[in-house]
NUBA-859036 format. One record per residue (C-alpha): residue in three letters; x, y, z. Coordinates in steps of 0.25 Angstrom, whole numbers, padded with zeros to 4 digits, always signed. Layout:
N
AlaXYZ...
END
This chain:
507
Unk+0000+0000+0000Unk+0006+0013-0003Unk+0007+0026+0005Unk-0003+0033-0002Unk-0015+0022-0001Unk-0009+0021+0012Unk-0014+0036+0015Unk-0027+0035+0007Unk-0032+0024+0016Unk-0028+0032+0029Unk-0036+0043+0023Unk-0048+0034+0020Unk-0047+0026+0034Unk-0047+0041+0042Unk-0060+0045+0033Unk-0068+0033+0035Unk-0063+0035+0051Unk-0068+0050+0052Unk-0080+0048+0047Unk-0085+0039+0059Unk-0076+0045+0068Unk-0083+0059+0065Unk-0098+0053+0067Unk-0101+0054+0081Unk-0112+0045+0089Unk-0122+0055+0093Unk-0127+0057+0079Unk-0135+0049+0069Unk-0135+0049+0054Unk-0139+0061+0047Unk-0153+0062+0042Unk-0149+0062+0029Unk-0142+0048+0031Unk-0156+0041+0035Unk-0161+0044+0021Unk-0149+0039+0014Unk-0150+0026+0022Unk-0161+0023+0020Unk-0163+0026+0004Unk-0155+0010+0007Unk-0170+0006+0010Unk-0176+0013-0005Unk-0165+0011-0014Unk-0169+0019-0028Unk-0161+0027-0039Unk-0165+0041-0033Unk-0172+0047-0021Unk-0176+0060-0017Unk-0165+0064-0008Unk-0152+0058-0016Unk-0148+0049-0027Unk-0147+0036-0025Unk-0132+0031-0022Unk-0132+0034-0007Unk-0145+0023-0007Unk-0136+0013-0013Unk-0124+0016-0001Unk-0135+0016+0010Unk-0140+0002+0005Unk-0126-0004+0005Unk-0127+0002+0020Unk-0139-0005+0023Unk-0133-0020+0020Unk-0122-0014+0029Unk-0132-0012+0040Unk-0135+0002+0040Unk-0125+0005+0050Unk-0120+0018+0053Unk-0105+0014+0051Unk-0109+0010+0035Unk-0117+0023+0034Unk-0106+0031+0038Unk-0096+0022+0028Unk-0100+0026+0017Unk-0100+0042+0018Unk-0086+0040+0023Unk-0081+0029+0013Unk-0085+0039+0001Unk-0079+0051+0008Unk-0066+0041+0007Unk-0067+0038-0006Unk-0067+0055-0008Unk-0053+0053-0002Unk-0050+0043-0011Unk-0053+0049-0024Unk-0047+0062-0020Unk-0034+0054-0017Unk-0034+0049-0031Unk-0038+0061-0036Unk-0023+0067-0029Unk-0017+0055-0036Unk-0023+0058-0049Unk-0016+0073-0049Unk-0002+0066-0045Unk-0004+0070-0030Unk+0008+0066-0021Unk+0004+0060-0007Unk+0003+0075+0000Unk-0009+0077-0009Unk-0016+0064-0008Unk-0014+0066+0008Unk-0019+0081+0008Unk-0030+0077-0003Unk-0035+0066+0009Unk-0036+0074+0020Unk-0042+0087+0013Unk-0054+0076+0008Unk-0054+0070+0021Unk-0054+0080+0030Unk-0064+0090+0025Unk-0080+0089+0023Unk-0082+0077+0019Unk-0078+0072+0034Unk-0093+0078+0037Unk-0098+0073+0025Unk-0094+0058+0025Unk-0100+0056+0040Unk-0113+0057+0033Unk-0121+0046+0023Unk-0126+0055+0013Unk-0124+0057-0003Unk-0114+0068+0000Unk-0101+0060+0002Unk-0102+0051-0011Unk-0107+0063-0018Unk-0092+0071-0013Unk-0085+0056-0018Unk-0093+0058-0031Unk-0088+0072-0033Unk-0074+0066-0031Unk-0074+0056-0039Unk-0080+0064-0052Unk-0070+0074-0051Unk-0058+0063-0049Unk-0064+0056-0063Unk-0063+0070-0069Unk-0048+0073-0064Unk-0046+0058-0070Unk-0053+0062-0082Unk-0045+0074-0083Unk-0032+0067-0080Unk-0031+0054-0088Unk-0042+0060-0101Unk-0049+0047-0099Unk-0062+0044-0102Unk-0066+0034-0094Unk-0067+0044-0083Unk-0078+0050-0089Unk-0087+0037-0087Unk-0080+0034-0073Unk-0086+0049-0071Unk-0100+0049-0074Unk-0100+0034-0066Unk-0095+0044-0054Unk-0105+0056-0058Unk-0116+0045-0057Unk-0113+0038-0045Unk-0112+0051-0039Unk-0125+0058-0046Unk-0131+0046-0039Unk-0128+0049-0027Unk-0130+0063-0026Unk-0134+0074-0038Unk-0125+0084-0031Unk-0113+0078-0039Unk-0122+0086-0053Unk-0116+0099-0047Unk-0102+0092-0050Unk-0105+0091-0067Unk-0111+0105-0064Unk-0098+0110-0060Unk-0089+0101-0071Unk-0097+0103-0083Unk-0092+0118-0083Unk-0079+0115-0078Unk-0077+0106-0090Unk-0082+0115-0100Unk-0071+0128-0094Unk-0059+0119-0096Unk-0052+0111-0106Unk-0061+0097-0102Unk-0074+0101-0109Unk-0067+0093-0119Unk-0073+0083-0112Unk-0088+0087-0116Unk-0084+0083-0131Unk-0080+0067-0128Unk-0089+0056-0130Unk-0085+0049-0115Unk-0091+0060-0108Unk-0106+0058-0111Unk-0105+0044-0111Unk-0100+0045-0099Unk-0112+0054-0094Unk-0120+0044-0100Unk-0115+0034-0092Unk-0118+0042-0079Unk-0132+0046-0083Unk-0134+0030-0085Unk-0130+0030-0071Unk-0139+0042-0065Unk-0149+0038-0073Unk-0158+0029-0064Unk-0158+0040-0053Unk-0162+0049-0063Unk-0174+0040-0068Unk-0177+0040-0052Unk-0177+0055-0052Unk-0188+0056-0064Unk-0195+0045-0059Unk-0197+0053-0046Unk-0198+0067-0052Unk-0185+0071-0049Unk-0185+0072-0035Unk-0171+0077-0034Unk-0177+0091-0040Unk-0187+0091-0030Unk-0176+0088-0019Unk-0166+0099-0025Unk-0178+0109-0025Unk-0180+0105-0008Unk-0165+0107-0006Unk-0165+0119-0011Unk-0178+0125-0005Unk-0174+0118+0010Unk-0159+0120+0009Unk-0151+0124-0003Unk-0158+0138+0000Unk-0151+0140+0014Unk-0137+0138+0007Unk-0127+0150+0010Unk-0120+0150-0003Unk-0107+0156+0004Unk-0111+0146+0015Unk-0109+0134+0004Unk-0095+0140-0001Unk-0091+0142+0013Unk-0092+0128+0016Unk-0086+0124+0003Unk-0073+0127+0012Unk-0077+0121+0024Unk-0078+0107+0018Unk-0065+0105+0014Unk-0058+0116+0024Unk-0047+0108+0026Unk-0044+0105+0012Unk-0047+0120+0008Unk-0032+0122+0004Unk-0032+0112-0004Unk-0045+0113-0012Unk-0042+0128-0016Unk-0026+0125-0019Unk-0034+0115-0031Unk-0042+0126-0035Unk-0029+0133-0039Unk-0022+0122-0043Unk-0032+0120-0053Unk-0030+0131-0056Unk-0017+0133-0060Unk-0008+0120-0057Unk-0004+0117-0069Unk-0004+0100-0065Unk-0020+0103-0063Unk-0023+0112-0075Unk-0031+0101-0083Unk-0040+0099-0071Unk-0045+0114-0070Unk-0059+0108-0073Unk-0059+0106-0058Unk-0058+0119-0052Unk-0069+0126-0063Unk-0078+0113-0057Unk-0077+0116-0043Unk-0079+0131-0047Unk-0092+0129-0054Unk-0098+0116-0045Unk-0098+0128-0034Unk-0104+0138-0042Unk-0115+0127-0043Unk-0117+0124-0029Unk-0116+0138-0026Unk-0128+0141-0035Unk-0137+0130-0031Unk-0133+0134-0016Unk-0129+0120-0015Unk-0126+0114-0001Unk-0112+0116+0003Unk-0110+0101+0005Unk-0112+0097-0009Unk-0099+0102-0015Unk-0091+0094-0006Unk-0089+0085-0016Unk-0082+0095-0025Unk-0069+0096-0016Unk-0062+0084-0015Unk-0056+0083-0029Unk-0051+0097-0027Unk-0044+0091-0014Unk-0035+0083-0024Unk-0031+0095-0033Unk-0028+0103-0021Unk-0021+0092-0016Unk-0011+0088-0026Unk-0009+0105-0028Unk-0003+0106-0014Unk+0004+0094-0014Unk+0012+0098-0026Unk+0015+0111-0022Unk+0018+0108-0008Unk+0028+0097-0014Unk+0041+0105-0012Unk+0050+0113-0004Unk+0045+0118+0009Unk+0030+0116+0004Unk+0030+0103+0007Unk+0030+0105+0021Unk+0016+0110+0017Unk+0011+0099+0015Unk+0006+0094+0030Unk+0003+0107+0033Unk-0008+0108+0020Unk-0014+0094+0025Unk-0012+0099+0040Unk-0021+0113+0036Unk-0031+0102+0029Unk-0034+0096+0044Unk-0034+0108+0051Unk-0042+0115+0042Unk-0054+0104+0043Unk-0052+0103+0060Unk-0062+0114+0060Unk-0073+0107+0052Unk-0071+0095+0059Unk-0074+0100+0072Unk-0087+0105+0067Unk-0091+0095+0055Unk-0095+0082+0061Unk-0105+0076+0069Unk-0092+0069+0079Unk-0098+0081+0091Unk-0110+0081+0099Unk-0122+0088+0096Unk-0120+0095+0108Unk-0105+0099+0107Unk-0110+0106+0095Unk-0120+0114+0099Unk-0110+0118+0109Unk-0101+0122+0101Unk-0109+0129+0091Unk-0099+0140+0085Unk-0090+0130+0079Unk-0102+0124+0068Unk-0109+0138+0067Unk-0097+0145+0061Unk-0094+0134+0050Unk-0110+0136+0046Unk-0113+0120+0052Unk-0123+0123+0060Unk-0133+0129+0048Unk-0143+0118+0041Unk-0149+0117+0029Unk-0162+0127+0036Unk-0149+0138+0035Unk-0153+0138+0049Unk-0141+0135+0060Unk-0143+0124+0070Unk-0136+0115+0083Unk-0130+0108+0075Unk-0125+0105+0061Unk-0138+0099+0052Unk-0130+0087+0049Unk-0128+0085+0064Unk-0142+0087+0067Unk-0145+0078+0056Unk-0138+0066+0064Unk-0145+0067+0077Unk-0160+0064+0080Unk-0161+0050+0072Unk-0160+0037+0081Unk-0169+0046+0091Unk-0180+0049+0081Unk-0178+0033+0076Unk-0179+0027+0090Unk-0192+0035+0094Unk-0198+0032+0080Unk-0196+0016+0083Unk-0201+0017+0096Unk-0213+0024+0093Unk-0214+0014+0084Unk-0215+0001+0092Unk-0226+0008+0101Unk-0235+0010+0089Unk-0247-0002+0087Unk-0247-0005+0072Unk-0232+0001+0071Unk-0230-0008+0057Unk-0240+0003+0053Unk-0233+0015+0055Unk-0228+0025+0047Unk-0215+0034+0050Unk-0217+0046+0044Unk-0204+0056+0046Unk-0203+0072+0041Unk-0189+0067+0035Unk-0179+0060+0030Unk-0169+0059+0041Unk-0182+0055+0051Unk-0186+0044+0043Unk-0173+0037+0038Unk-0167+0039+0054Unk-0179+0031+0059Unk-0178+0021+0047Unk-0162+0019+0051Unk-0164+0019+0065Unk-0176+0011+0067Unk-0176-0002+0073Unk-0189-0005+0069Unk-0185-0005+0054Unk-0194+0008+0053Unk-0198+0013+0039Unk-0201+0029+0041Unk-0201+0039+0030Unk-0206+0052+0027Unk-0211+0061+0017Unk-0197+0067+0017Unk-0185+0065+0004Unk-0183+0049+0000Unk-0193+0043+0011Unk-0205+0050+0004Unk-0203+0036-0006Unk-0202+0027+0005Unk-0216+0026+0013Unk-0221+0013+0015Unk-0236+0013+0008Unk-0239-0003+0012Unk-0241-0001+0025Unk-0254+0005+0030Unk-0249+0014+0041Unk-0257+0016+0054Unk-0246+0025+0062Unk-0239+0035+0060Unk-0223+0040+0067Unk-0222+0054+0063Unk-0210+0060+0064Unk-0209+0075+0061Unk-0200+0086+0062Unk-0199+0096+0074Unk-0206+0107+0066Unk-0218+0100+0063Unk-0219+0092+0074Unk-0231+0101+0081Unk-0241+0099+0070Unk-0238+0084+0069Unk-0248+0079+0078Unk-0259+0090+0073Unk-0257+0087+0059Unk-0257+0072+0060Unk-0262+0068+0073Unk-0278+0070+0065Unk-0275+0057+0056Unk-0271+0046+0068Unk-0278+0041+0081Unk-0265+0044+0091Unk-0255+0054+0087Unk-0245+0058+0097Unk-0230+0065+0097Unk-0221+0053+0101Unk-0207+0058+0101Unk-0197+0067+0096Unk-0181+0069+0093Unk-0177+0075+0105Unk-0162+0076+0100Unk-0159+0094+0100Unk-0149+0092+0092Unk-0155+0084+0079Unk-0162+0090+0068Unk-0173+0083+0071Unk-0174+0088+0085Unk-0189+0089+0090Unk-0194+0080+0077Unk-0206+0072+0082Unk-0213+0058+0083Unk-0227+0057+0082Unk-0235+0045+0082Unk-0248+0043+0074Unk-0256+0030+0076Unk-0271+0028+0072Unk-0271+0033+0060Unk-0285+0038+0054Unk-0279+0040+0040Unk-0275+0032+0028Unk-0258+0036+0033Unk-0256+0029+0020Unk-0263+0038+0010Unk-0257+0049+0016Unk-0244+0043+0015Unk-0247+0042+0000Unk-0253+0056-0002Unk-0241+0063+0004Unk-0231+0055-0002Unk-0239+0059-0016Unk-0239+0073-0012Unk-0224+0074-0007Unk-0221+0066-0022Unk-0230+0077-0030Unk-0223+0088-0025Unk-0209+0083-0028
END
């Protein structure tokens, strides 16, 4: 084994090692993990919420058994595999050890630390970015066409996994047409290639028609909910903080791009960084989803430093540049992972306000960071659900009806009674079971709503009582309610159907 593959599998060992060392006990999954888990119980080419690959990888998880050490495998194994592919991007550009070194600990010391703790689209959809960008400096390199093909296979896998990867081409495409590759538009190879691709999409494509295109619909909820309390200096600011440690690095690329003379046939990628930001500025993206765009500029930057720190008295340099890379990230990593307790947080406040970590998507500052609230809450709600559960006569008959996603797939995880609830909210609107005839109702509503409940819905059934609540102050679902409905003196069925019909008519 040489020294370099030595090295690299240090550096894949530490990241799989921090990312379950930086989870601590007190908190649960993230909502948005419940959904993506249990998409492994509905497996389809498309769902309202995401494409389907991450379905696929939460099926595999499920013949694991579902456990919390595979959930958090994956995100981690993919963000090792982003370490991998900018090592042999380094490698490509006749890097020297330095710059395979540095290259490692800039990817693995920076953002995607925070974001390889979480199962969710995101951290495949950064190793998708990664890999795209390595096949076109391969591409570039070597003029080979097979790259285009391997390419589109990448594009696919990644456009199945999460559309964000579409603002990629939309940087490209004008990137290639300003320097000497447009050439590239007038060969044969590249729309078989594409062809290939859409071949690939294309059954995720024929889901989307089928049901309306619901991603439109979804992008249209983002925007109106979210996308309009992004700050668009907010998502540039943040672009630093992501990769704060590495900053040197990245912007010592941009100019060696620029005008190192060993990098000039790959200018393409500084004109595709500058337009991919223009597009997420525009579309007041969230600042999370041009992670992806970084880690390729790592190796440039990389191998620039390396060879200009190669000599003399600069090569003394060197431990200093990967020393200002670590001490650079301390600060984030004080403040960026769920490893402290909800309470030291709160109490020390100052420290996550000032980096903008406590304001959630409502543009709104909270406790805690939204993330962070989203982990909390769960196996309380679960446990209550069950246990209301068992007290119930007819329970087989019962109906858990949640106001959202992250309810209804925590108390499907959780359960020990092998519950099915679902709501009207994102995938689950596709799930309800319509063979059963349903006597009971478990309803579990949001804090907001939870003092009409009994009024509005208390008029259909025989019994109707508040039974419990999430009592946790610091979850985002603090205060979110379980009521209990028994008796019921309507059809629970029909109405099921006619607000399922509603919810699909206006989508």
């Amino acid at each position: 084994m040489t020294k370099k593959t030595t090295i690299l599998i240090g550096f894949i060992g530490l990241k799989f090692l921090l990312q379950y060392l930086l989870l601590s006990s007190e908190y649960d999954l993230q909502r948005d993990e419940y959904l993506h888990l249990d998409q492994a119980n509905h497996l389809a080419w498309g769902y309202l919420s995401v494409p389907p690959f991450t379905s696929w990888t939460s099926y595999i998880i499920q013949l694991l058994g579902n456990s919390i050490f595979w959930i958090k495998f994956f995100p981690a194994l993919y963000g090792a595999l982003t370490i991998y592919i900018v090592w042999k991007a380094i490698e490509e550009l006749n890097g020297n050890l330095f710059s395979l070194i540095l290259g490692a600990t800039c990817v693995l010391f920076s953002a995607l630390l925070r974001l390889n703790t979480l199962y969710q689209p995101n951290s495949f959809d950064v190793l998708s970015w990664t890999v795209l960008y390595f096949m076109l400096l391969k591409y570039i390199k070597t003029d080979d066409l097979k790259w285009l093909y391997v390419g589109a296979i990448a594009f696919a896998i990644g456009f199945l996994n999460k559309y964000n990867i579409v603002f990629l081409l939309i940087g490209l495409l004008p990137s290639l047409l300003v320097t000497e590759h447009r050439k590239i538009f007038l060969k044969p190879t590249l729309y078989f290639a594409i062809l290939v691709g859409l071949v690939l999409i294309l059954p995720n494509l024929i889901w989307q028609y089928n049901n309306n295109f619901p991603v439109f619909h979804h992008l249209k909820e983002l925007a109106q909910t979210q996308l309009v309390n992004v700050n668009r200096f907010d998502f540039l600011k943040n672009q630093l903080l992501f990769f704060i440690g590495s900053i040197i690095v990245i912007f010592s690329s941009f100019y060696a791009l620029l005008f190192y003379k060993p990098f000039q046939k790959y200018r393409i990628f500084f004109f595709s960084i500058l337009f991919t930001l223009i597009a997420f500025i525009y579309f007041k993206a969230k600042d999370y989803y041009a992670i992806g765009i970084y880690p390729i500029y790592i190796a440039f930057g990389s191998v620039y430093l390396a060879d200009i720190l190669k000599d003399g008295w600069r090569k003394y340099l060197q431990p200093v540049v990967i020393a200002v890379t670590l001490l650079l990230f301390i600060p984030i990593y004080n403040v960026a992972f769920p490893n402290k307790s909800p309470k030291y947080i709160v109490q020390h406040s100052e420290n996550y306000k000032k980096l903008g970590m406590l304001r959630w998507e409502d543009g709104k500052d909270h406790l805690l960071p939204q993330d962070f609230a989203d982990m909390l809450g769960w196996k309380e709600l679960a446990l209550k659900v069950d246990s209301i559960y068992l007290s119930l006569p007819n329970k087989n008959n019962t109906l858990i009806l949640c106001d959202n996603y992250g309810q209804a797939g925590a108390i499907n995880f959780y359960t020990s009674q092998k519950l099915r609830a679902v709501s009207f909210n994102a995938d689950y609107i596709d799930w309800f079971d319509l063979t059963k005839k349903y006597e009971n109702l478990i309803r579990v509503k949001e804090a907001e709503e939870v003092n009409v409940e009994l009024h509005e819905t208390s008029p259909f059934f025989q019994i109707s009582i508040l039974a419990d609540s999430i009592t946790n102050q610091y979850a985002r679902e603090y205060g979110t309610g379980i009521f209990v409905f028994t008796g019921a003196k309507i059809d629970i069925n029909k109405r099921i159907k006619d607000e399922i019909a509603e919810k699909k008519n206006y989508r």
